[in-house]
C-alpha positions in Angstrom: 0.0 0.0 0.0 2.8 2.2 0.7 4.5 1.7 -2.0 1.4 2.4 -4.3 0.8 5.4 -2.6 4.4 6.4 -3.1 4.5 5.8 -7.1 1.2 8.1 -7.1 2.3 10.9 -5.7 5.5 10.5 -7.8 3.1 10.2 -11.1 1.6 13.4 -9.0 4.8 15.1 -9.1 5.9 14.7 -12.1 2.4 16.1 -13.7 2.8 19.3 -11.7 6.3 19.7 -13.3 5.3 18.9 -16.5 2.4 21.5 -16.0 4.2 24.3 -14.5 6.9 24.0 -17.2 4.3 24.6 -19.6 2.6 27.0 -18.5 6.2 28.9 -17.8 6.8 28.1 -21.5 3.4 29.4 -22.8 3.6 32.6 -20.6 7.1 33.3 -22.4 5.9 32.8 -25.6 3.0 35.3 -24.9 5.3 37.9 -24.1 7.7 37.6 -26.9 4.8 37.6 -28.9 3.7 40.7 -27.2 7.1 42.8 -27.9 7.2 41.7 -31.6 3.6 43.2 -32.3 5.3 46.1 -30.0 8.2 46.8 -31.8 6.4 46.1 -35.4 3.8 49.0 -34.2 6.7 51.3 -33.4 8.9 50.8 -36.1 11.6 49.2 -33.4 13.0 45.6 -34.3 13.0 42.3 -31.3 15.3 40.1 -30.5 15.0 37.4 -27.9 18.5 38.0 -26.5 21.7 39.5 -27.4 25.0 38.6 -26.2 27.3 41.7 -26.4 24.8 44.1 -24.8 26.3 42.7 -21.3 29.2 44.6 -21.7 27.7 47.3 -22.9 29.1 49.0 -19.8 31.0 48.2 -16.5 28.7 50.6 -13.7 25.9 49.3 -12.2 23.7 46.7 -12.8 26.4 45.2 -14.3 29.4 43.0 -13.6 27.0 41.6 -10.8 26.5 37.6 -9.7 27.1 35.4 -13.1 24.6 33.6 -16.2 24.5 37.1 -17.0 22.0 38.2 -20.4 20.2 40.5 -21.8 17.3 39.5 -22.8 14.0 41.0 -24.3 16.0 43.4 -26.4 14.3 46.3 -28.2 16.2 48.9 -30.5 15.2 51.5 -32.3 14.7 55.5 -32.6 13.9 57.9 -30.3 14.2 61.5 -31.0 16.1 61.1 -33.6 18.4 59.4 -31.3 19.3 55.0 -32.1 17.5 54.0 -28.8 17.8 50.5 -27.0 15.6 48.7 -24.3 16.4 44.8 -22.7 16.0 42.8 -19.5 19.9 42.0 -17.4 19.4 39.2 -15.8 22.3 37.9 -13.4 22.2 35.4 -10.6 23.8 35.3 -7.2 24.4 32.9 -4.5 24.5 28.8 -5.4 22.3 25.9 -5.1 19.0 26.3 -2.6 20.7 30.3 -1.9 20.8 30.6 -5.9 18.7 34.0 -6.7 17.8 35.3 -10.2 17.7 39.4 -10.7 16.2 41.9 -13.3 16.4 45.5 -14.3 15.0 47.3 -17.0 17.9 48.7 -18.9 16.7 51.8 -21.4 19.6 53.6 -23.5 20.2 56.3 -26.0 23.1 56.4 -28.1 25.0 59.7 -27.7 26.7 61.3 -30.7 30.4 61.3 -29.3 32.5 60.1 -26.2 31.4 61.8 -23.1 32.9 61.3 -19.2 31.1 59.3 -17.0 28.5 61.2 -14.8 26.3 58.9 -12.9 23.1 60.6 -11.1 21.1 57.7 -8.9 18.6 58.5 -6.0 19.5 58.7 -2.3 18.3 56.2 -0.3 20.0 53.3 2.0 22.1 52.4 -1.0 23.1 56.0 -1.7 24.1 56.6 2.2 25.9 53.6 2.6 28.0 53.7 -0.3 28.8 57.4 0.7 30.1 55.6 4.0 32.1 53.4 2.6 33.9 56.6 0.5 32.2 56.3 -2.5 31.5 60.1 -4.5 29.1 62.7 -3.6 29.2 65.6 -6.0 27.6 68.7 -4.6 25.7 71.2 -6.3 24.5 74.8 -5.5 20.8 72.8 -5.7 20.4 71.5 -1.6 17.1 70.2 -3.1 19.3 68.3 -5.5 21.8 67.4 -3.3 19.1 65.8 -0.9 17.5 63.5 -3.6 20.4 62.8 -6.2 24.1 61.1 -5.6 26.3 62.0 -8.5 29.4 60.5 -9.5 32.0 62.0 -11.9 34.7 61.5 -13.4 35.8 64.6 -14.5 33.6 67.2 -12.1 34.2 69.4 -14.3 32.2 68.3 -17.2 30.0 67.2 -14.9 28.8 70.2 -12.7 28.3 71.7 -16.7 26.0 68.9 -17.4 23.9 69.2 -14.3 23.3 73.1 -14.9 20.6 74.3 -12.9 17.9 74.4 -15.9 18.5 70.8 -15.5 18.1 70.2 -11.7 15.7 71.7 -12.1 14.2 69.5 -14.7 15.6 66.0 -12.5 13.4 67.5 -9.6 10.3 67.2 -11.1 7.9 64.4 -9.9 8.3 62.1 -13.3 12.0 62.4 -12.9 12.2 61.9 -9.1 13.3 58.0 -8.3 15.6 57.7 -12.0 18.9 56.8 -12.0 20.5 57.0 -15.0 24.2 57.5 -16.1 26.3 59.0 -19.4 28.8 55.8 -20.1 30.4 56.4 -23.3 28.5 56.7 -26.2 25.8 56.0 -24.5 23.1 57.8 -21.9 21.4 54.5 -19.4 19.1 54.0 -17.0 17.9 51.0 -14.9 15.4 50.3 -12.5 14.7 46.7 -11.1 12.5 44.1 -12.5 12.1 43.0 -16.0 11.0 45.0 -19.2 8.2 47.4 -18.3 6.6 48.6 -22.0 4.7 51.1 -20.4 7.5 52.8 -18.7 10.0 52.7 -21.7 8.6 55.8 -23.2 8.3 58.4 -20.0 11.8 57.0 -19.1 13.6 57.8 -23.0 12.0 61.0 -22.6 13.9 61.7 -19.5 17.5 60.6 -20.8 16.1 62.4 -24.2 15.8 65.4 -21.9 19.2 64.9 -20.1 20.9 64.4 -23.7 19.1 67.8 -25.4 20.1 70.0 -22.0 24.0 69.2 -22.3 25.9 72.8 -23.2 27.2 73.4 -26.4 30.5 73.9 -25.0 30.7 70.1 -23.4 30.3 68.8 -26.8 32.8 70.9 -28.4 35.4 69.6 -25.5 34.8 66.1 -26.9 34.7 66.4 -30.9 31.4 67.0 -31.7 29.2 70.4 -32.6 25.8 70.2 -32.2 23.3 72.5 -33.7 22.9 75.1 -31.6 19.3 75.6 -31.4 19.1 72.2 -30.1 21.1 71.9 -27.0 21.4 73.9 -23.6 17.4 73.2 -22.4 16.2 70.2 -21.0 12.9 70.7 -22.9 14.4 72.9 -25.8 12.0 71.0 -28.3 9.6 68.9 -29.3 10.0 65.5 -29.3 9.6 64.0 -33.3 7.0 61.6 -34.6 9.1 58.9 -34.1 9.7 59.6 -30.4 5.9 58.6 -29.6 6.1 55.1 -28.4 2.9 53.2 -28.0 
């Protein structure tokens, strides 16, 4: 009897597996279905994954844990900018302690080589790091300097990117929580959890913001000349057609 019971609620056991597993599977192939038809709508091209994007920089998320991808990857236009959207996924830990993380990583390509200025929220994270000695840029702004931690490179370039026009802009409440960080020749942002389609839009405007407010003058210093009706103003213009994401 005992042993019946135990091959049942092996047979048991091995259903629910089977079951969960596809379910998992159908559930993923909903969603990749879902961000083809929303990258076909918005002119923006899908892929399931992409291997290079992981070292697209070396600042946080990344470098974290190991089985690092990005997944979910979105690219495309936005304000006339080549824009990028994917799912990092690391793990951490081993065996039963083993954890899986997500962030949402949004980008916009930028048209030169810029110093790295990072501007992430205060919080626990923030004030511990500052602890430890990690850098605290101050600004004019006390407002800013209570709800941003910035990080530069060269402070130079970057107390002329954070200009008070665009404190200004970072203090409003749709900007308020963002971290996001010039790397390059690129402009990111992150926030935990996997791809959100609804915030991809409000947070490209952001960076678009961030990107349009730089002076004319920090461009010049690295190679490039931009037009200058364009530059200087966090909200100088308005966005394109092809910056309405849907």
């Amino acid at each position: 009897m005992g042993d019946g019971l135990f091959g049942v609620l092996v047979v048991l056991g091995l259903v629910v597996t089977l079951g969960l597993f596809v379910a998992g599977y159908w559930v993923q192939k909903k969603r990749h279905e879902r961000f083809r038809a929303w990258a076909l709508r918005n002119g923006w091209t899908y892929a399931q994954s992409e291997r290079a994007l992981v070292d697209i920089s070396r600042g946080q998320p990344f470098g974290q844990g190991s089985s690092r991808r990005a997944i979910e990857v979105l690219r495309g236009t936005y304000d006339s900018r080549s824009a990028l959207s994917f799912t990092y996924q690391w793990t951490t830990g081993s065996g039963k302690n083993r954890t899986t993380h997500h962030a949402h990583v949004v980008g916009l390509a930028l048209p030169t080589f810029l110093p790295t200025v990072e501007v992430t929220p205060e919080g626990i994270g923030a004030r511990l790091a500052k602890l430890v000695g990690a850098q605290d840029v101050q600004f004019e702004s006390e407002a800013f300097n209570r709800a941003y931690r910035v990080a530069a490179r060269d402070q130079r370039t970057g107390h002329a990117i954070l200009h008070p026009r665009l404190m200004e802009r970072l203090l409003r409440p749709d900007a308020l929580g963002n971290a996001w960080r010039i790397d390059g020749t690129w402009i990111l942002s992150w926030e935990s959890g996997t791809t959100d389609l609804d915030r991809l839009g409000p947070r490209l405007g952001l960076l678009s913001a961030v990107v349009r407010s730089v002076p004319r003058h920090v461009w010049q210093d690295h190679g490039y000349d931009p037009t200058p009706t364009t530059i200087g103003q966090p909200d100088a213009a308005p966005a394109p057609p092809d910056a309405t994401i849907s």
